[in-house]
C-alpha positions in Angstrom: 0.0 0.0 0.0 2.9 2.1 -0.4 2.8 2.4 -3.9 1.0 5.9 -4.6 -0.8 4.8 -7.9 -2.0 1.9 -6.1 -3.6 4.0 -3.0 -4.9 6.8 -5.6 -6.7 3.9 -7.7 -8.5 3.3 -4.4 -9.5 6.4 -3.7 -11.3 7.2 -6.9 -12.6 3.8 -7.5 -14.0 4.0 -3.9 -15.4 8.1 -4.7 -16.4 6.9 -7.6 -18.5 4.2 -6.7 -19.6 5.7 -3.5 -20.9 9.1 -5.2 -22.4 6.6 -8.2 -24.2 5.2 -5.3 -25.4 7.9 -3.5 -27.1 9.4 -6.9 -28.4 6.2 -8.2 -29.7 5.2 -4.9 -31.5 8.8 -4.1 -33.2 8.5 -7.7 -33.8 4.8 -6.9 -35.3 5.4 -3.5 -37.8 8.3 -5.3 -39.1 6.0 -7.7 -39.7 3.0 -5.2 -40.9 5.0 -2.4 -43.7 6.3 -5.6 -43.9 3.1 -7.5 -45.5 1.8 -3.8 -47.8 4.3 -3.2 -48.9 4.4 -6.6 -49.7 0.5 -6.1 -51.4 0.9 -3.1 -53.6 3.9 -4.4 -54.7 1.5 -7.0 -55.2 -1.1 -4.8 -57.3 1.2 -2.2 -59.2 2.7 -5.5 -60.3 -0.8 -6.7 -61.4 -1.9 -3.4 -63.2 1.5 -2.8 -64.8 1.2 -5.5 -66.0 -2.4 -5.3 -67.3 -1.0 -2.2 -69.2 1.4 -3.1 -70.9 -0.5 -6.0 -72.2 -2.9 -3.5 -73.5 -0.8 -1.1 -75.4 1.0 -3.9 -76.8 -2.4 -5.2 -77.4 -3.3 -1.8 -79.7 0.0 -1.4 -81.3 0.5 -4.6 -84.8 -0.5 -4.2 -84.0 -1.5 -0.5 -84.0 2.1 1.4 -84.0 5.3 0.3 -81.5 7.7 2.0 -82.3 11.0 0.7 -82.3 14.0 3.3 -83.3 11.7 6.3 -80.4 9.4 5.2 -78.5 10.5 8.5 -81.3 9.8 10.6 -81.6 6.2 9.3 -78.3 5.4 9.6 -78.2 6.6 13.3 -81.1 3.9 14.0 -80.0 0.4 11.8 -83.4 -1.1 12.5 -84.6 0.1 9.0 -81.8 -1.6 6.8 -82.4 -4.8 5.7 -80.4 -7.4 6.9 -77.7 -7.7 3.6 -76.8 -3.9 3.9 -76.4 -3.9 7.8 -74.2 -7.4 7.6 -72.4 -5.8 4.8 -72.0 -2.7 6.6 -71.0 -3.9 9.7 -68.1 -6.0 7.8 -66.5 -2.9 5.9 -63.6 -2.7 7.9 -62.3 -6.5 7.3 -64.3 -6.2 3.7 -61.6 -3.5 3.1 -58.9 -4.5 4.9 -58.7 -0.7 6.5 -60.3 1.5 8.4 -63.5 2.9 6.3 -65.5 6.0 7.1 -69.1 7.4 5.3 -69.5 11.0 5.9 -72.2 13.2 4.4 -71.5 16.0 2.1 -71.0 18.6 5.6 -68.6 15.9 6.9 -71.3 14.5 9.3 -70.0 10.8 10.1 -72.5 8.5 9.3 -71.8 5.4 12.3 -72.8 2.7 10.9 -72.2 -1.3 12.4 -69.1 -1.4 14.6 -68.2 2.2 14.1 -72.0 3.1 15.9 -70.6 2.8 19.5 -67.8 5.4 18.9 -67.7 8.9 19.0 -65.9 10.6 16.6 -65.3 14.7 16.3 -64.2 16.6 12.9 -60.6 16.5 14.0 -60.9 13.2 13.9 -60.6 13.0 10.1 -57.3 12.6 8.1 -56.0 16.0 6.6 -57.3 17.7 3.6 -60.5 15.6 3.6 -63.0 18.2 3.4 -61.2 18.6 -0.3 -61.5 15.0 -1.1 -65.1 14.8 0.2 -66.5 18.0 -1.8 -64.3 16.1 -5.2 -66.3 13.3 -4.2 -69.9 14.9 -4.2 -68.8 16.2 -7.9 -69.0 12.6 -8.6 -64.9 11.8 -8.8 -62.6 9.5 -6.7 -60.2 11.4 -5.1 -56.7 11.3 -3.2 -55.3 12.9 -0.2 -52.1 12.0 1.9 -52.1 13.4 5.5 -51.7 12.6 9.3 -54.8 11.3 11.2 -55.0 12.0 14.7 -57.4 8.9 15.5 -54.7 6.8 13.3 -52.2 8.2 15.0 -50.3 8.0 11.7 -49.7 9.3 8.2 -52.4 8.2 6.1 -53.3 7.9 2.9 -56.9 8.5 2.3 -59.0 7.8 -0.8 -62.7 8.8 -1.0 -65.1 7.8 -3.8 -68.9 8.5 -4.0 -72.0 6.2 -3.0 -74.6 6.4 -5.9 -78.4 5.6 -5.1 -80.9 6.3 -7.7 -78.5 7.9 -9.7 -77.9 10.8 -7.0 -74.7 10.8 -4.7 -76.0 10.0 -0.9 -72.6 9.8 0.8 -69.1 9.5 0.8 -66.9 6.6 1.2 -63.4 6.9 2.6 -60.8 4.4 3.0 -58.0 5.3 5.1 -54.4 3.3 5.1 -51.7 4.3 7.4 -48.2 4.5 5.0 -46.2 3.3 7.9 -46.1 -0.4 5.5 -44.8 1.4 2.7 -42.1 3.3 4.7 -40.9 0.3 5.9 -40.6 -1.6 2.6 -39.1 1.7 1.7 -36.6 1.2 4.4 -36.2 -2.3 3.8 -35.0 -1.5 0.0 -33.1 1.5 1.2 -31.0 -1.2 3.5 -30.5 -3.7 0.4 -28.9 -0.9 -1.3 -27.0 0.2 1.9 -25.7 -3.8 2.0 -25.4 -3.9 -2.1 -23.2 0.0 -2.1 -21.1 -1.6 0.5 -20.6 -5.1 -1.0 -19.8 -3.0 -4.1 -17.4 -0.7 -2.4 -15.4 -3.6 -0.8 -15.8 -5.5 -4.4 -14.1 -2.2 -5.9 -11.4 -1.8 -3.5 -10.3 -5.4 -4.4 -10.6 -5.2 -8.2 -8.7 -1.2 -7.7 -6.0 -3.3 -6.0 -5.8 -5.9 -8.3 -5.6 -3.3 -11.0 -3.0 -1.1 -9.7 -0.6 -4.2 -9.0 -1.3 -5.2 -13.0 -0.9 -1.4 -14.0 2.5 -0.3 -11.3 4.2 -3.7 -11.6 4.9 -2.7 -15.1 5.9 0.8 -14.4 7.9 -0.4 -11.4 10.2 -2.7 -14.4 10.2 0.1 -16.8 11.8 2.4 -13.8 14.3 -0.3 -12.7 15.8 -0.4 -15.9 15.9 3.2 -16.4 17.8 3.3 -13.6 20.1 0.5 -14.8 20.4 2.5 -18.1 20.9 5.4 -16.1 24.2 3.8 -14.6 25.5 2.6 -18.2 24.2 -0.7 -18.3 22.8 -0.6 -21.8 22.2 -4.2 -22.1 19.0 -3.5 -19.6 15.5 -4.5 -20.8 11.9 -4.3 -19.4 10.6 -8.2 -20.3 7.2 -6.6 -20.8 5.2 -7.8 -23.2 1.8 -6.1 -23.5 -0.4 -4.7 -26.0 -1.3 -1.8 -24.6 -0.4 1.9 -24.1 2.1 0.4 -21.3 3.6 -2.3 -23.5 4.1 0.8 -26.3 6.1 2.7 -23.3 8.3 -0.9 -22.6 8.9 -1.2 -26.1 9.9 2.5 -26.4 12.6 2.3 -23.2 13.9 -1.3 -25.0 14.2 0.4 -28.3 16.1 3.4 -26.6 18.3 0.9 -24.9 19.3 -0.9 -27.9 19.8 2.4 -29.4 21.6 3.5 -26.3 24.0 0.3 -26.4 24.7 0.9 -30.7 25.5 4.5 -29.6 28.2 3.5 -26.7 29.6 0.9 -29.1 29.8 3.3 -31.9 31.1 6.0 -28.9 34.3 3.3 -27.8 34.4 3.1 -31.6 34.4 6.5 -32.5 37.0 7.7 -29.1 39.1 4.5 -30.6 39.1 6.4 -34.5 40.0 9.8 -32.0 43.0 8.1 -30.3 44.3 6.9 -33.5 43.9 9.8 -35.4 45.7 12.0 -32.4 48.4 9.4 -32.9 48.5 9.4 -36.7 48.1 13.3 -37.0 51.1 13.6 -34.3 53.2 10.9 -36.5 52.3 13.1 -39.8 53.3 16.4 -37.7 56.3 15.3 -36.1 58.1 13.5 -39.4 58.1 16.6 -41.4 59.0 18.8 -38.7 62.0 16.5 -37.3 63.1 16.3 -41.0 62.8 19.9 -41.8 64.5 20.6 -38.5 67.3 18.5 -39.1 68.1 19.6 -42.5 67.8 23.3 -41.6 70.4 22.0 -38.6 72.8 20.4 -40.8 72.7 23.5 -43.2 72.8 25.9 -40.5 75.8 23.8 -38.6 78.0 23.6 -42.0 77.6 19.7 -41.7 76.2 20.4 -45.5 78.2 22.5 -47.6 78.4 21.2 -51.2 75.9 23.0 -53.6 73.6 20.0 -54.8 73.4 18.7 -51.2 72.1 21.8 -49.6 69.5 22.1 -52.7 68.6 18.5 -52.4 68.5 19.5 -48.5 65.5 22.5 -49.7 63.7 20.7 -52.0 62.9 17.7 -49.2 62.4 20.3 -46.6 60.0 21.8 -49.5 58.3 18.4 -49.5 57.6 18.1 -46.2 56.7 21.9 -45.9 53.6 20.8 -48.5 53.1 17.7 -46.7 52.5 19.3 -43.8 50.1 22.3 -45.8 48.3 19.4 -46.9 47.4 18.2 -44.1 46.6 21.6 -42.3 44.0 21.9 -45.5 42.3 18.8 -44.7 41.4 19.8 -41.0 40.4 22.9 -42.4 38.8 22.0 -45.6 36.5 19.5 -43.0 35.8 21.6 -40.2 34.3 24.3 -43.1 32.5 22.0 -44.8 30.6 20.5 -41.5 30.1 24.5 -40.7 26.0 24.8 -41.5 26.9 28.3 -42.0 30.0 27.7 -44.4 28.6 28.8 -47.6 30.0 26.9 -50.8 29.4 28.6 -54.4 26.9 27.2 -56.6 26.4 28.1 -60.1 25.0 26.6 -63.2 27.9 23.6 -65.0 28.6 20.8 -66.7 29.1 18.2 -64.6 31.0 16.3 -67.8 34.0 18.9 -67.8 34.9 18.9 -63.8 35.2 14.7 -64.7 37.3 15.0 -67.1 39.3 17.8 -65.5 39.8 14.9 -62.4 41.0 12.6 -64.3 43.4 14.7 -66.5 45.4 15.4 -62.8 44.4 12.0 -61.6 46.5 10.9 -64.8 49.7 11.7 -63.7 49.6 9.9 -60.7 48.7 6.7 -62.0 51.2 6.6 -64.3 53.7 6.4 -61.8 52.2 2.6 -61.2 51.5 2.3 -64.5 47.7 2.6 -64.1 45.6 3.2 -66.7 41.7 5.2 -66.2 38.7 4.1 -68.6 36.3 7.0 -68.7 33.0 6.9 -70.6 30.2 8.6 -70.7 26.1 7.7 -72.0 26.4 12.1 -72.4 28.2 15.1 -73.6 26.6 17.5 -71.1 24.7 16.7 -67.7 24.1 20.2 -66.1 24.0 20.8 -62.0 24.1 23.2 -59.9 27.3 23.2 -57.9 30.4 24.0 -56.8 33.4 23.1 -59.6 36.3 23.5 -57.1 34.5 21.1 -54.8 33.2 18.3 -56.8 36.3 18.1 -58.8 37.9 17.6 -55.0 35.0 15.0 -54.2 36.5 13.0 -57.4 39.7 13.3 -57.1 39.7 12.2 -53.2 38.1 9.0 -54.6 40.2 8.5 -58.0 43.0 9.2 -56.1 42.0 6.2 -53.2 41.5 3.6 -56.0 44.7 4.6 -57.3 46.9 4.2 -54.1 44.8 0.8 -53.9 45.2 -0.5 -56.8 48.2 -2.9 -57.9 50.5 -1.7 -60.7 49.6 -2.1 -64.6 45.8 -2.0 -63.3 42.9 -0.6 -65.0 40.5 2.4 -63.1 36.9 2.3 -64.8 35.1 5.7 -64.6 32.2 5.9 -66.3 28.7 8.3 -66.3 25.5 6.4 -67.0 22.2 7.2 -66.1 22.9 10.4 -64.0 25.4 8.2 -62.1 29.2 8.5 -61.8 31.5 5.4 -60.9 34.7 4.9 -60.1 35.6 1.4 -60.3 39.0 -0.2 -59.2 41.1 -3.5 -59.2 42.4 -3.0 -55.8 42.3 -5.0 -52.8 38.6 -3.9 -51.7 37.3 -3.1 -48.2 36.4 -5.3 -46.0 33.0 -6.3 -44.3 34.4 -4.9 -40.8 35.9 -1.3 -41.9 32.9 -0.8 -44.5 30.5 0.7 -42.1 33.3 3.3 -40.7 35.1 4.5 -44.1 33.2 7.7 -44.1 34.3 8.5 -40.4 36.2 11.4 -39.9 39.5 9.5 -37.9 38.7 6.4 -39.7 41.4 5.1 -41.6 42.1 1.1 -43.2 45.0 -0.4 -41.6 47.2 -1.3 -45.0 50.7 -0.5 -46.3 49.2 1.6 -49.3 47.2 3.9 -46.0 50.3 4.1 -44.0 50.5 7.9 -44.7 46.8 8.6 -44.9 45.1 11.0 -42.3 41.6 9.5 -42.7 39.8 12.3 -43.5 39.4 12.3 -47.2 36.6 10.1 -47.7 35.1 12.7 -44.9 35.0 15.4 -46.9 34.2 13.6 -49.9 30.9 12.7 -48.1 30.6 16.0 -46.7 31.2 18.0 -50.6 28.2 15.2 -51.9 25.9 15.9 -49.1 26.0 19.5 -49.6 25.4 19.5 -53.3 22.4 16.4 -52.8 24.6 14.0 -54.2 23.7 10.0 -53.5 27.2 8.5 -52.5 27.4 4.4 -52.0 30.3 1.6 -51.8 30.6 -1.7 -53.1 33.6 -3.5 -52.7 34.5 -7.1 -52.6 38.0 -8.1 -51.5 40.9 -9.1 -53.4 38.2 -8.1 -56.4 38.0 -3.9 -55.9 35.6 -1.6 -54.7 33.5 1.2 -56.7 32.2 4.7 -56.0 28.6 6.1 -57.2 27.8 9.2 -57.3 24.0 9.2 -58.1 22.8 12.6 -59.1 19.5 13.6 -58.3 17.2 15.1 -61.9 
């Protein structure tokens, strides 16, 4: 009962239930307590009238009441012996207590009722009303307390017909002290049914909020476990449900979460060797720049060809070293949002062919030769010529430093697609994913002096002008390049 969830579900099933109740109850209480009277008005009605239509057989032709109807009634000796029988039997007849007034509310005593004596405040309530709707010929209503009842009563009155003229007024008079208590009687099966209820809701809220915070209760424990690292963590919940959508969300994020630390050791790994690989391409050009300028500066070189052949390698290395400075810079501009690169209208056909004319003097050094062809003369973009000449070259000049001597380079344009296609030794399944990453770089003897970051900016020049770059390489077979240009 700790859990919060659990003890709220309680709450509001419990208010729930327990204001439910009280509505439904006060509306059901209404009706019943109406639905009974309304059953025993018709039941009073039905025996009032059969009354009255037997003591108005019983009379016809038998004894005339007319104006000295009071007068007879006082003295029974002039009723025949039906009517007085009948008369004298009303109150079991009806099963209540039965009254016959006049139209001035005179009770007329008749049998068992003649040794009483009655005053006016001895009628129910409001029965003058019901006595002057019963001279009018109606059957009337009236609820009220009796003083001779002692109770609440309801009272009906309905009129005694003789020769076709009203002589008298029957009334009927049934305390509602039954119907209260079957009233009460329903009122405590609903008290017993809203608390069988309540105690039925409080089990099924507990029920449901160990099914509904069990779940949440997993789903926290292994945020916390992914909170301290452990990305392996996983809920187990398996539910179709807006829950079992949350679970599957926190397992996704923690496969995710495990991919991206891999990719992170990965990635600091690449970091690490790039540090270590920029360091060895810094400090060989600088140690043999420094040493020359030490051996010309200490006289150790003195003869005119040596100290030229002494500049021109410590011009080597100056480039060496420019070229890598560019690189850093050419990729930290390029993945600058704000680094603007010009575009303008070309021919995508001419910055090829300018590629391979410089990519041509390289490979002939390993006596490489480079296939172009082309399914068009002109294929116009929008673009930067500087840059996508760069984005070829970086790739021509890969296949080249992979490929073996007195191999063939295929580039060709088909289809609004450029490929470079080599002989080399292809790329295998394990570096593929991680070529385009900036300190990636494939442990071989033809990469020994790379820096890792060409394929970078090659990806970084085809994603700014929309170009589609893939790889497909096979080992010990080559790999190729395609640059798919969107229409």
């Amino acid at each position: 009962m700790k859990n919060k969830i659990a003890i709220k579900l309680i709450v509001y099933f419990s208010a729930t239930l327990l204001i439910f109740s009280i509505i439904i109850g006060g509306i059901f209480m209404g009706l019943f307590k109406n639905s009974t009277i309304q059953i025993q008005k018709k039941d009073l009605e039905n025996r009032a009238l059969t009354i009255a239509d037997t003591i108005s057989e019983l009379m016809e032709g038998s004894l005339s009441f007319g104006n000295g109807m009071q007068g007879t009634m006082m003295g029974m000796g002039g009723i025949n012996q039906s009517l007085g029988s009948y008369i004298r039997n009303l109150d079991n007849i009806a099963m209540a207590d039965v009254w016959i007034v006049d139209e001035n509310l005179n009770l007329l005593t008749i049998g068992a009722m003649s040794k009483m004596n009655y005053i006016y405040s001895d009628l129910p309530e409001d029965v003058d009303v019901v006595v002057k709707d019963v001279f009018k010929g109606n059957t009337s209503f009236s609820e009220g307390f009796s003083d001779f009842l002692e109770s609440p009563t309801l009272t009906i009155g309905t009129p005694i017909v003789s020769k076709n003229e009203i002589i008298g007024a029957l009334l009927i008079h049934s305390p509602v002290e039954g119907m209260n208590a079957a009233v009460y009687d329903g009122f405590k099966i609903l008290a017993l049914s809203i608390f069988i209820a309540l105690i039925l809701s409080i089990i099924l809220s507990i029920a449901l909020s160990v099914s509904f915070t069990n779940p949440l209760k997993k789903m926290k424990n292994t945020a916390l476990v992914l909170a301290e690292g452990d990305y392996s963590a996983k809920t187990g919940i398996n539910q179709n449900d807006e829950i079992g959508e949350l679970a599957n969300t926190i397992d996704v994020l923690s496969e995710r979460l495990d991919k991206a630390s891999h990719e992170s050791e990965i990635l600091q790994k690449q970091r690490q060797d790039f540090i270590t690989n920029i360091s060895h391409e810094l400090r060989t050009p600088v140690t043999v720049i420094r040493g020359s300028l030490e051996a010309i500066c200490d006289g150790v070189v003195k003869d005119t060809e040596q100290v030229k052949e002494y500049y021109q390698q410590m011009l080597n290395e100056s480039k060496s070293l420019e070229r890598l400075v560019n690189d850093l810079l050419e990729l930290s501009r390029l993945q600058n949002a704000d680094f603007k690169i010009e575009m303008q209208e070309l021919n995508i056909c001419d910055v090829i062919k300018d590629a391979v004319r410089s990519a041509s003097n390289i490979a002939r050094k390993k006596n490489i030769n480079i296939d172009y062809s082309q399914d068009k003369d002109v294929l116009s973009v929008k673009g930067d010529y500087g840059r996508l000449r760069q984005m070829f070259l970086i790739v021509i000049h890969n296949a080249i430093k992979f490929s073996p001597e007195n191999s063939t380079i295929y580039l060709s344009l088909m289809n609004n697609t450029i490929t470079v296609k080599d002989e080399g030794m292809g790329i295998s399944k394990d570096d593929m994913p991680y070529i385009f990453n900036r300190y990636y770089r494939v442990k071989s003897e033809e990469n020994k002096t790379g820096t890792g970051l060409g394929l970078t900016i090659a990806q970084q020049i085809a994603s700014r002008h929309n170009i589609n770059i893939s790889v497909v390489s096979e080992q010990n077979v080559g790999t190729s390049f395609m640059f798919e240009f969107s229409n």
